[in-house]
C-alpha positions as CSV (number, residue, x, y, z in Angstrom):
1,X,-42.2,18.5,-39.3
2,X,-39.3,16.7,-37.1
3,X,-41.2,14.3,-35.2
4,X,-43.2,10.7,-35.5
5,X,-47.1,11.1,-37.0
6,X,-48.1,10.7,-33.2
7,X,-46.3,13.1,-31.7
8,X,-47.2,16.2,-34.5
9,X,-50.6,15.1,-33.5
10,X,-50.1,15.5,-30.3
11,X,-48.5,18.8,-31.0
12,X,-50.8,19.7,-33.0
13,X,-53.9,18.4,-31.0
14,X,-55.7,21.9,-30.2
15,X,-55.6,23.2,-34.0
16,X,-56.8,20.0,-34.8
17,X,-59.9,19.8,-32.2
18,X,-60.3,23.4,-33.6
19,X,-60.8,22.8,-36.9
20,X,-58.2,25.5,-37.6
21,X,-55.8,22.8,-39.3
22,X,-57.2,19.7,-41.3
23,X,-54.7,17.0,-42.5
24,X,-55.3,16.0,-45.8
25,X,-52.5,12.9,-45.5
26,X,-49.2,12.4,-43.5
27,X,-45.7,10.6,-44.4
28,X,-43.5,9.4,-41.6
29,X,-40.6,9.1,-43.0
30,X,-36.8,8.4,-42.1
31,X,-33.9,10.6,-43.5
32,X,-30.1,10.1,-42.5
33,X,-31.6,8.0,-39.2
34,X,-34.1,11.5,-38.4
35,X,-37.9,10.8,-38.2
36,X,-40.2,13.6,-39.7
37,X,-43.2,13.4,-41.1
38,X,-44.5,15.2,-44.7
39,X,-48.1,16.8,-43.3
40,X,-50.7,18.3,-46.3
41,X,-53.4,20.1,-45.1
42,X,-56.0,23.2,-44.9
43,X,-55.6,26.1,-42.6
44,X,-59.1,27.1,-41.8
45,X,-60.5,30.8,-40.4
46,X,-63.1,32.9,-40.8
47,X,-61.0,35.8,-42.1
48,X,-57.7,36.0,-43.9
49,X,-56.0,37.7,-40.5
50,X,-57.2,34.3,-38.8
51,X,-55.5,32.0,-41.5
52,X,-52.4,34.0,-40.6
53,X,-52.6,34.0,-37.1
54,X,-53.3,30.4,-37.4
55,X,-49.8,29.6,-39.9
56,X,-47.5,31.8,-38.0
57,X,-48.7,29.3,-34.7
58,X,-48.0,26.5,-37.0
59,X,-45.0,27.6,-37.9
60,X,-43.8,27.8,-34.0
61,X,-44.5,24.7,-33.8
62,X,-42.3,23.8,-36.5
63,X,-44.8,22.9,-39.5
64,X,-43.1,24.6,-42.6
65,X,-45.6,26.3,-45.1
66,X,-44.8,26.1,-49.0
């Protein structure tokens, strides 16, 4: 995700009081002068529909899945 560690938290603040995203580890890192940060973690539901509910709001917030 573009952004420092603290602002992706604070992005991602209500998945993460959720529980519907856990961070396994985060990177901040700097790349041609551009902060982002290289999140790992678990997308957690109770059915497969709510894992992809769950991503595709990720991914408007600009986390990338692979």
């Amino acid at each position: 995700m573009d952004g420092t560690l603290d602002s992706i938290l604070e992005t991602l603040k209500s998945e993460l009081e959720r529980k519907d995203f856990l961070i396994l580890s985060a990177l901040q890192k700097v790349k041609y002068g551009k902060i982002y940060t290289e999140i790992y973690g678990i997308v957690a539901g109770e059915t497969i529909e709510d894992m992809q509910t769950i991503e595709q709001k990720l991914q408007s917030k600009g986390l990338f899945l692979t």
